[in-house]
N, C-alpha and C positions, 0 to 999 in steps of 0.2 A: 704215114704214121709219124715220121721223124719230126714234120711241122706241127703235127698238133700236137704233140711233147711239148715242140716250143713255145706253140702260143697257151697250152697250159700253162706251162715254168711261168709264162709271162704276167699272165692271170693272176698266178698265186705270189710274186712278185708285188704288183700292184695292190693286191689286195693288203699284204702287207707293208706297206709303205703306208696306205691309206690308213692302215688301223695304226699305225702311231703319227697321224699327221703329216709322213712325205706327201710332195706333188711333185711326182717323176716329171711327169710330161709339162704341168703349169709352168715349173721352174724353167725346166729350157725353152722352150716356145717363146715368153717376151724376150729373153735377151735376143735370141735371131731376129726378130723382131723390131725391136726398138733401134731408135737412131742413134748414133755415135757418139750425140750431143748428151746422151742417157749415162753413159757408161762413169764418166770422173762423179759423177753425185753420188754413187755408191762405195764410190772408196775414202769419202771420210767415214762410213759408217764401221767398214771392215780395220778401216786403223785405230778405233776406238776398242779397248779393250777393258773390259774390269776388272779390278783390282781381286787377287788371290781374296780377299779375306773382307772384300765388300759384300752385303748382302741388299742395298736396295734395289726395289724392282721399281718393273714401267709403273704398274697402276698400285703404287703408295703404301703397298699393304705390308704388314709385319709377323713375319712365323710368330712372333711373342704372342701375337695378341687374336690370335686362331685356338681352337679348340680342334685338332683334326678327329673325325671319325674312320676308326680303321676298318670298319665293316663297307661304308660307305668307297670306303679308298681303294680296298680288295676290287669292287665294283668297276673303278676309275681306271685300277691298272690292269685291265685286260686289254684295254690298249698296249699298253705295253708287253705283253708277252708273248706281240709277234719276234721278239728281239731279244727280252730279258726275261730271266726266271730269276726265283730267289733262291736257288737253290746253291749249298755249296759248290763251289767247284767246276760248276756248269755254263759255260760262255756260250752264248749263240751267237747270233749278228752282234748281239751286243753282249759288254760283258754280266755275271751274275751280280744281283745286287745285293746279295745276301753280305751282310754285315755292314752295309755300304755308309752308314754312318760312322764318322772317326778314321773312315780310310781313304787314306792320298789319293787324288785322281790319277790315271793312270799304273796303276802297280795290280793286278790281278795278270797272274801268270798265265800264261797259252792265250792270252788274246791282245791282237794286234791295234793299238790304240795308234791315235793320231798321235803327230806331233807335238799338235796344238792342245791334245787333252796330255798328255804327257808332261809339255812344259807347263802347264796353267798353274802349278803351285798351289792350287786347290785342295785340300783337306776338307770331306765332304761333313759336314755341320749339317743340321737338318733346316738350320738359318741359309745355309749357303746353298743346299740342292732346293730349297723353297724359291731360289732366287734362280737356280737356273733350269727349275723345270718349268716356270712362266713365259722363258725362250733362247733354250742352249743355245741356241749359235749366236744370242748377243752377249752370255757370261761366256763362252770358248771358241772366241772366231777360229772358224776352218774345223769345226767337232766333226765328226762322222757320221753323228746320230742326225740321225734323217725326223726330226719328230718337232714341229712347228710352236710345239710348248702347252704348258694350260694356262689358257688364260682367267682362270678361277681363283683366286685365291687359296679359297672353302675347300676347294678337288686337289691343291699341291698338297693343303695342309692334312688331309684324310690320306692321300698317296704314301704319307711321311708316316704319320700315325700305321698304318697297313704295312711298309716296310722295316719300321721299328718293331710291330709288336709279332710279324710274320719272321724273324729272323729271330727273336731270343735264344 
């Protein structure tokens, strides 16, 4: 009985990682994997950091010039609620993202942020989470969010519009 507890927890683990984009297992497997000659390519990327108060992304696009749909975006973030709710007060894996526009990364109380989201000097703009929900671990190397990014434009800018108008 006591293993099949585990390999549930495990289940519902992976399940959750999948629904905001981790790859538990993808992730580690190449690097055991790969040759030794692999390993220095990866660390110019991890020394590149952006800039607190930069907003451009990989593929060109601008929160100005988006129209988000919040209904649309409600849709988008159920990915995310394996981890976040909007709710005040309410941290799960991740913290709550109720009010999350206009507030410093890192500063919601009872939950345990990285370092890296902590010092990022980030003040979250709906310009600047448009930029790091495309691919948090390249706007906050070493983040703890487990979640591979959207690569949508259209889906960050409806995510934003849904979080803006889901919190008033």
């Amino acid at each position: 009985m006591s293993n099949l507890r585990g390999y549930l927890g495990l289940i519902a683990l992976s399940a959750a990682l999948a629904a905001c984009g981790g790859k538990k297992e993808e992730a580690a497997a190449p690097a055991a994997d790969a040759p030794a000659a692999a390993a220095p390519a990866e660390a110019p990327a991890a020394a590149t950091k952006v800039a607190a108060d930069a907003v451009d992304t990989l593929d060109g696009t601008k929160f100005a010039d988006m129209k988000g749909d919040a209904k649309h975006g409600e849709a988008i973030f159920t990915q995310c609620k394996a981890c976040h709710v909007i709710d005040p007060g309410v941290n799960r894996i991740g913290p709550s993202l109720h009010g999350i526009i206009g507030r410093k990364a890192g500063e919601i109380a009872g939950f345990a942020y990285s370092s890296a989201n902590k010092g990022s000097g980030i003040t979250w703009t709906a310009e600047k989470l448009y930029q790091y929900l495309e691919k948090p671990a390249r706007v906050v190397p070493g983040t703890k969010m487990a979640f591979a990014g959207l690569p949508k434009g259209q889906d960050r800018a409806d995510v934003i519009a849904y979080l803006t108008e889901a919190t008033k």
